[in-house]
N, C-alpha and C positions, 0 to 999 in steps of 0.2 A: 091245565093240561100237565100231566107227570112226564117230567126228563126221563131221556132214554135210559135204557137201564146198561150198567157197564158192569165189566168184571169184576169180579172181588179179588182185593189183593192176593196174591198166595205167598211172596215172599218180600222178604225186608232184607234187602243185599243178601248175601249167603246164605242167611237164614228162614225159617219156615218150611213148608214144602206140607208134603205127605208124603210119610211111613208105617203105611197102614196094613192090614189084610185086604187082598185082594175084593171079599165081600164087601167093604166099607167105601171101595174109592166108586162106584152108582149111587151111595146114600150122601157123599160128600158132595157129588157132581147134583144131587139133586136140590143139595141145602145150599149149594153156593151160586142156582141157579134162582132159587128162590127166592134169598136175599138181596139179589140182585135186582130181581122186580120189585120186592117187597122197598126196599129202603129209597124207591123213584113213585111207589104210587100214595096217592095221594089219600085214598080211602083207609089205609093201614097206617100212615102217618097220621094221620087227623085220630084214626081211634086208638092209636100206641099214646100220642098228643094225651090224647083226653085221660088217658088212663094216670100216665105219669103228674099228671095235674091234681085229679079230683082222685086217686086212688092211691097213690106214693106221698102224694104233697108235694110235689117240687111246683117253683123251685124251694130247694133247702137255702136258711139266709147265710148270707157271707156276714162272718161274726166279727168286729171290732175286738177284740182280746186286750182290753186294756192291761189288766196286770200281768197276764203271759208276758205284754207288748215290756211294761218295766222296769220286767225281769229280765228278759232279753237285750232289751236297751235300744229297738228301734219295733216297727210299728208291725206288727202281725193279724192275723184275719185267719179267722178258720171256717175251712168252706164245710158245715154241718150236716154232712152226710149220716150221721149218729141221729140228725131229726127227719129222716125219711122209713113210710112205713117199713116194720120189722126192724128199723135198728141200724141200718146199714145200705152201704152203694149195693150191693147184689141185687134188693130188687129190681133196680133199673136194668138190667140183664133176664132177670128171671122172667119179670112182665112181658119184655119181649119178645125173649126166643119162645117162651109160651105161645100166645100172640100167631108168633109165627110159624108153631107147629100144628096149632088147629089149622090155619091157613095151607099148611100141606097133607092137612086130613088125619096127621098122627092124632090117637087117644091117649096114650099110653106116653109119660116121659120120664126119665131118669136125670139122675146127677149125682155127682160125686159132693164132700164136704168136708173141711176141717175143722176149721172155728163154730163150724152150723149154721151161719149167717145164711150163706150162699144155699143150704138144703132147707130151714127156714124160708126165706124170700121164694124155690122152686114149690115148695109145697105151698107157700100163699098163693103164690099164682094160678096153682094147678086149683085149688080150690076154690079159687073166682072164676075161674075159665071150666071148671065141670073134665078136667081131666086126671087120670090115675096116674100117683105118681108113687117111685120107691128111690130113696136115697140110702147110697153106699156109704159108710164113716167107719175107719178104722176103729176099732174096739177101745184105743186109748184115746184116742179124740170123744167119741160116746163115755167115757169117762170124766174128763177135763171140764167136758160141753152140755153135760145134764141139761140143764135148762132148755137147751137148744132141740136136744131128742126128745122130749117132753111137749116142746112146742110142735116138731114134727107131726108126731101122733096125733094131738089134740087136732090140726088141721086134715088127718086124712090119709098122711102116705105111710108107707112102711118105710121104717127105717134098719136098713142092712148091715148088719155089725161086720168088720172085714177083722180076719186075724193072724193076716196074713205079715210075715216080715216087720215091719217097726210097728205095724197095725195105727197108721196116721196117715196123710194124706195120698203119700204115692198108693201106696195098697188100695183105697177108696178109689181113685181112679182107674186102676189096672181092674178092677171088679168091675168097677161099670161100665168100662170099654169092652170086658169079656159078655157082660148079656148083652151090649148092645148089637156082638157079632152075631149072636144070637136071635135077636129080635128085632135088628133092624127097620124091616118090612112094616111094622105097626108103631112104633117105637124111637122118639125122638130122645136125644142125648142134649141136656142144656150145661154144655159147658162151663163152670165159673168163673172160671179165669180166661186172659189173653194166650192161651195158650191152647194146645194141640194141634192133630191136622188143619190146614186150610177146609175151609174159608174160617174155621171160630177163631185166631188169634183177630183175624180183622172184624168182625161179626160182633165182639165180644165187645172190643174197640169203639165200634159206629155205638152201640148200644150205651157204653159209658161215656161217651162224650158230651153227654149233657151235660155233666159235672163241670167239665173244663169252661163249653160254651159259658155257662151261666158265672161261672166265675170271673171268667172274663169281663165280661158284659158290666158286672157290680163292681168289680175294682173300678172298670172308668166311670162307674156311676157315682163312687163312693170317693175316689181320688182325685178323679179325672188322669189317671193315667193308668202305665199297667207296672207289676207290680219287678222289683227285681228278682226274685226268686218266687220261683214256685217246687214245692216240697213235697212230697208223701211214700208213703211207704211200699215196699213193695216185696211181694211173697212172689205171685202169679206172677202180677202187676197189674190189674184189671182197674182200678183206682187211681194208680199211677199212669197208666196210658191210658185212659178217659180224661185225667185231668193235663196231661203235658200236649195231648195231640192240637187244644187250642191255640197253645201260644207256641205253636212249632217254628213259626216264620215269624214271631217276634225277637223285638232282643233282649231277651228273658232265659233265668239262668235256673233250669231243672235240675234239680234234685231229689234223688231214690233212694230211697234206707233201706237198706235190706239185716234181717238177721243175723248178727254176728256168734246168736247164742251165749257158748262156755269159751269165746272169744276164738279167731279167725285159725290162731295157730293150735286149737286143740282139737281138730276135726269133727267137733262138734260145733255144726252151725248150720245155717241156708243161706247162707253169701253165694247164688251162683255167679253173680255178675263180677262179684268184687274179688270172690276167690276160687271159681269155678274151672271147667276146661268147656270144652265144645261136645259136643254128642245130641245122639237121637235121644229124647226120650216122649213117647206119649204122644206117638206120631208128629213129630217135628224138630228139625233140626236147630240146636239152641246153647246159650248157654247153660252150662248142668253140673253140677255135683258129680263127680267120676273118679275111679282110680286109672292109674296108666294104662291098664287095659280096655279103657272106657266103662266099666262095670258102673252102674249107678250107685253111691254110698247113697246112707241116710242121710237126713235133714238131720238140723235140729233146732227149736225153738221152743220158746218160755211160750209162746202164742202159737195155737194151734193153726193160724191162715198162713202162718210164714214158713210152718215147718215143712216144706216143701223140695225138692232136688233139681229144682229147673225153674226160666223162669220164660216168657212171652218172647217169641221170636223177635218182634220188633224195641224191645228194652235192649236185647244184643245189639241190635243193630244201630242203637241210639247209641250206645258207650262207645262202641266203634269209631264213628263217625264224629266223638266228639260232643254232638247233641246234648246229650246228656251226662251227667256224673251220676258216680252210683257209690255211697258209701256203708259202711255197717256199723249195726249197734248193739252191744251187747244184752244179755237178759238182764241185768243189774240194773243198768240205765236203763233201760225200757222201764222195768218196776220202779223204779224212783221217779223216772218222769210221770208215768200213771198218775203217782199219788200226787207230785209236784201241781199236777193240771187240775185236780181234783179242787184240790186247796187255793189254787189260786183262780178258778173260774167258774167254780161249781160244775165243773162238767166230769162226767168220768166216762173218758174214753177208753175203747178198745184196747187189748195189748199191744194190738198191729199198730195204728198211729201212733202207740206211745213209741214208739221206734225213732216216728219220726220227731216227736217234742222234744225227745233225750237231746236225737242231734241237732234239733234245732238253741237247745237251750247251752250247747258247749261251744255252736257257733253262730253267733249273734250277729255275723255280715260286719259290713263297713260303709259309711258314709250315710247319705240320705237313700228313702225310697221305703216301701213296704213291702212284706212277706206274705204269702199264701200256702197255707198247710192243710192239705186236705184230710180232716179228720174223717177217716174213712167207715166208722162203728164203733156204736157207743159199747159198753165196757159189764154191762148187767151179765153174760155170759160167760168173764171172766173173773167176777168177784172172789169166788171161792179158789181161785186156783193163786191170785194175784195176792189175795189178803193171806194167803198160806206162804207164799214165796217171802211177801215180806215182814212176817214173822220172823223167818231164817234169817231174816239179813239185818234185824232189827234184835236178833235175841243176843 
């Protein structure tokens, strides 16, 4: 018998809410009525279940990293998000809100993207589930991300070049919110990240929490205990609050990297947490990128997922509270840690994780116990732009 079904969160202390157009807060009230049945009944769990099993692969394994581990100088694990279909945590998001928009009868779905993972993982899914989908990506991100718009196409959707303003992530979002004012009525929006109006920062959240559970679960499998940090990167945070939401009531010490870019003091960056103000953006109240008039500034990052001006309501409200720490990492380190990973474990990860290896590899902890860094996608998308950087930096 499925538990009753309860409200979806809408805010995390101050932050969250809805600041939307008026047309949007019936289509919100309808997706957060939805979710609300949907994540209690037991038919849509058992076939979301089946999907993320025999269609994603999870679980993804929790990796032993010996020589990461001593290089570092104490015991690391990398939770292998980079080995779930397409490449990356997004599917586990993409699968469901899919999922869940046939389930409210939409055909037709949209999404925004930066790195392409996340428009990637919406167009697989739409093309297992028999729905149309078009993905917005700023014109220099469709640049960066070749591979990524290539893969799009090849599965189905149209992909919408945005040219607006930095023409990267914000712009891709502001487009897809404008058809969605548009189209609402047929027309589901699959959010990528922990972010925008209520109910998707929480929606987003339930959906990547697999990652955490499962990790959880294999440290005490692997340990027998749980681990003292856990790590990963965070642009949205959609990876990072699927993996911290597990051990929120342990006594486990979280950690968020965020991009520090051309470094924190040259205004070029996406640190909103570490060096942000407060402000709306993208319907919902958050930490953000702003000038003193609250105007939204650009991002900026070496990696198209980070480059972003805001990040998850409820990562605000972790650093707040304490919860959580949130520190950054420059493009530099990011590029050297890439290759550093590369070399020492055969793996090549995303640019976005290498965020988090940099800072894992400048801060190696104290005492006993083991680390978890969730490698959030593997790095095939960022070859061309990462082996171009560190030419520069090598020449």
């Amino acid at each position: 018998m499925a538990a009753e079904a309860t409200p979806v969160q809408e805010r995390f202390g101050p932050y969250g809410g809805r600041f939307v157009p008026e047309v949007l807060m019936s289509v919100l009230d309808e997706l957060s009525a939805a979710w609300s049945q949907a994540r209690v009944d037991d038919a849509f769990q058992g076939e979301l279940t089946r999907l993320l099993r025999d269609y994603v692969g999870r679980p993804t394994p929790l990796w032993a990293a010996e020589r990461l581990s001593e290089r570092v100088g104490r015991r690391v694990y990398l939770k292998r998000e980079d080995l779930a279909h397409t490449g990356a945590h997004k599917i586990n998001n993409a699968v469901g809100q899919a999922l869940l928009a046939k389930r409210m009868g939409k055909q037709r779905v949209i999404a925004e993207t930066g790195a392409g993972q996340h428009g990637v993982a919406t167009a697989t899914a739409c093309a297992l589930m028999g729905l149309e989908c078009a993905v917005y990506m700023g014109s220099e991100d469709t640049r960066r991300q070749r591979p990524n718009v290539d893969r799009m196409k090849l599965l189905g959707a149209e992909v919408v070049p945005v040219e607006a303003g930095a023409r990267t992530l914000k712009e891709a979002v502001s487009a897809a919110i404008r058809d969605w004012v548009a189209s609402s009525a047929t027309t589901h929006y699959v959010i990528g990240s922990a972010v925008g109006p209520a109910p998707y920062p929480a929606l987003v959240r339930d959906l990547q929490r697999v990652i955490g559970d499962e990790a959880r679960s294999q440290a005490l499998e692997a340990e027998g205990n749980l681990p003292k940090r856990v790590i990963a990167c965070v642009g949205g945070g959609s990876n990072a609050i699927g993996t911290f939401t597990a051990f929120l009531d342990d006594p486990v010490e979280l950690i968020g990297v965020e991009a520090a870019g051309e470094g924190l003091d040259s205004g070029r960056h996406g640190a909103s947490l570490a060096a942000g103000a407060t402000g709306v953006l993208h319907g919902a109240f958050s930490a953000v990128l702003a000038d003193e008039q609250g105007q939204i500034l650009e991002a900026h990052s070496v990696s198209a997922g980070l480059d972003y001006p805001g990040v998850g309501p409820e990562h605000a409200h972790l650093r707040d509270s304490g919860r959580a720490t949130y520190v950054a990492v420059t493009d530099v380190d990011a590029l050297h840690a890439f290759r550093e990973l590369c070399r020492l474990e055969g793996i090549v990860p995303a640019l976005e994780p290498s965020h988090a290896i940099a800072w894992l590899l400048e801060n190696p902890g104290k005492g006993d116990g083991f680390d978890i860094l969730t490698l959030s996608g593997r790095g095939d998308k960022d070859l061309d732009e990462a082996l171009a950087k560190l030419d520069e930096l090598d020449g």
